[in-house]
N, C-alpha and C positions, 0 to 999 in steps of 0.2 A: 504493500500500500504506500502512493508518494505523498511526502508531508505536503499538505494545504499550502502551505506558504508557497512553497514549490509551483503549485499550480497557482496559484493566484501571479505570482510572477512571470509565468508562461504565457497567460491573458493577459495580462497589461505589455508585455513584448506583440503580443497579435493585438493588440488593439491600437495602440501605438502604429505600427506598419500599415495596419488597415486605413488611419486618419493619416498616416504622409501621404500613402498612396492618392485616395480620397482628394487629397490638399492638391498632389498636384496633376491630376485630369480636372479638378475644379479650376484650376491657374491656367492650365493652356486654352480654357473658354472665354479668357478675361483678356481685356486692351487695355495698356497704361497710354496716357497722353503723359510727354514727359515737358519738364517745368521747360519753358520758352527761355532763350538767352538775351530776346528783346522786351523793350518795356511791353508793347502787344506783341501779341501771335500773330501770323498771318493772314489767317482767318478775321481776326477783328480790323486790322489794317486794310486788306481789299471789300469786306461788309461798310466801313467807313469812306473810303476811297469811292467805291463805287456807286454808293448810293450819292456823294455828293456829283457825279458824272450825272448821272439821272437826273437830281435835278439839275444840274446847271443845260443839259440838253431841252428840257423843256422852257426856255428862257423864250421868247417870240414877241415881234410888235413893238420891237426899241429898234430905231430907223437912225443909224449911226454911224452908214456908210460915210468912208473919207473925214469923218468926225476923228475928234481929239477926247479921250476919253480917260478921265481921271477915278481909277477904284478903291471908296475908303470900304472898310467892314466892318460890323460890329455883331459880336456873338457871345457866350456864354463861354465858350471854350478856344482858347487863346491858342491852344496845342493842332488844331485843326486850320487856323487861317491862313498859312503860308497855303498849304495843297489847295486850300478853299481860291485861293488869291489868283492863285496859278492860273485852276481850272475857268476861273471865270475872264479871266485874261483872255486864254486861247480862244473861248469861244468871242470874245471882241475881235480879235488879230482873224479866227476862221470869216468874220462877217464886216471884213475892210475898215474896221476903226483900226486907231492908233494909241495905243495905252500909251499915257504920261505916268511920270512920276511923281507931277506938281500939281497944285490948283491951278497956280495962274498962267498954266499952259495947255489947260484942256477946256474943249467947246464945251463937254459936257459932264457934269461929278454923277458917276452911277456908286449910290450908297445901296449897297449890300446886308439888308436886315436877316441874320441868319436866328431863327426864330430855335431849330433845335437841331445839332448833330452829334451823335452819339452810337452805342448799341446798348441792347439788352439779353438778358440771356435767362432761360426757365428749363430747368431740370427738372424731369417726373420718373420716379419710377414704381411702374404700376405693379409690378410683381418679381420677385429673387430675393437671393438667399445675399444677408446681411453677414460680414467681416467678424468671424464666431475664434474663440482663443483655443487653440487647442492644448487637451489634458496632459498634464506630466509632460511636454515639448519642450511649450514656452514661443509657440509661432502663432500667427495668427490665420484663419482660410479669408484666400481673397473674397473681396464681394463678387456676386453674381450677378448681374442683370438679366433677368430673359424677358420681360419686356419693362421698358422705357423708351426714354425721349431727352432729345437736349436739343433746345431750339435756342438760335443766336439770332439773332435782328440787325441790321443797320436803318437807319433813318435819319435821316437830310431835309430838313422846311427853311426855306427861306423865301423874302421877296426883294424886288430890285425897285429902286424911284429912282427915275434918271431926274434930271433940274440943270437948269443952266449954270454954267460957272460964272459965268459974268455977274448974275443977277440974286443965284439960287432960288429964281421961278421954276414952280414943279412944271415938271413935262406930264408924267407917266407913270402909273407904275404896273408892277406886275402882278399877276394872282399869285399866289400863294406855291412856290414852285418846289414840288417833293418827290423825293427819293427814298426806293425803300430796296434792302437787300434781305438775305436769309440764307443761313447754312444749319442744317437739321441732322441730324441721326435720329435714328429709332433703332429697337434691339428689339425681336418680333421672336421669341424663343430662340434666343442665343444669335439669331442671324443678324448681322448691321445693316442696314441701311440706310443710303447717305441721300441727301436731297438740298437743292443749294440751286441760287445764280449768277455765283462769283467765280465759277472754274471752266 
């Protein structure tokens, strides 16, 4: 007859193996995103970028051909004005203005109201196994997703009042001019799926 002890330690040797094992076919189901070495990921930089293209695309109805065109901006987010600057630049330079760098050398000051640029981002997950410590180890099992969601958003609102510089008599202004982007995964029992329109 083998002492108890004996066997009780043969079970926790097979219980033990059973949860590494366990642990790692549960880990080769799992994705790490690993830490970004810039201030944003790429992902939030083209969701940003892009959605400010969008709106600046829909800009229509400022008649500025051969015009001298002076761009101030103002927004909430000082980190975005340079690419904001640019893009709305090019689109003068695409449609024969001539960007200045001064007041009192442009026909026309288009002030740039940039109303919100940013992203957002919503995590759900609707069913999987939660980051559990395993016994006598001292490791922990990754988490599971089988099904969730991670959704990221870009969005871009601004409007343009062009005015004369000579005078600062309003000309015009714009509607309300927006930009939206989106990069999505879902995890549908274990499978990813990606959905997005920034690639």
């Amino acid at each position: 007859m083998r002492p108890k002890n004996c066997e009780i330690s043969e079970y926790s040797t097979y219980f033990k193996i059973v949860i590494l094992i366990l642990g790692f076919f549960l880990s080769s189901c799992s994705t790490t995103r690993y830490i970004t070495q810039t201030k944003r990921s790429v992902i939030e930089q083209l969701l940003l970028t892009k959605s400010i293209d969008k709106a600046v695309a829909k800009i229509d109805n400022l008649k500025i051909q051969g015009s001298k065109v002076y761009i101030e901006i103002v927004s909430l987010a000082p980190a975005e004005e340079n690419y904001l600057r640019k893009a709305v630049s090019l689109w003068f330079l695409q449609n024969k203005a001539v960007v200045v760098e001064t007041k009192d050398k442009a026909d026309y000051i288009a002030s740039i109201l940039v109303k919100s640029v940013g992203t957002d981002k919503i995590d759900t997950n609707y069913l999987g196994i939660p980051s559990l410590p395993v016994p006598f180890v001292g490791i922990f099992t990754p988490e599971v997703e089988i099904l969730a969601s991670k959704h990221q958003k870009g969005y871009t609102e601004m409007q343009i009042t062009l005015c004369y510089a000579s005078t600062g008599e309003f000309i015009y202004k714009t509607k309300p001019l927006i930009g939206k982007t989106h990069f999505s995964t879902y995890k549908i029992f274990l499978i990813p799926i990606r959905q997005d329109d920034i690639f």
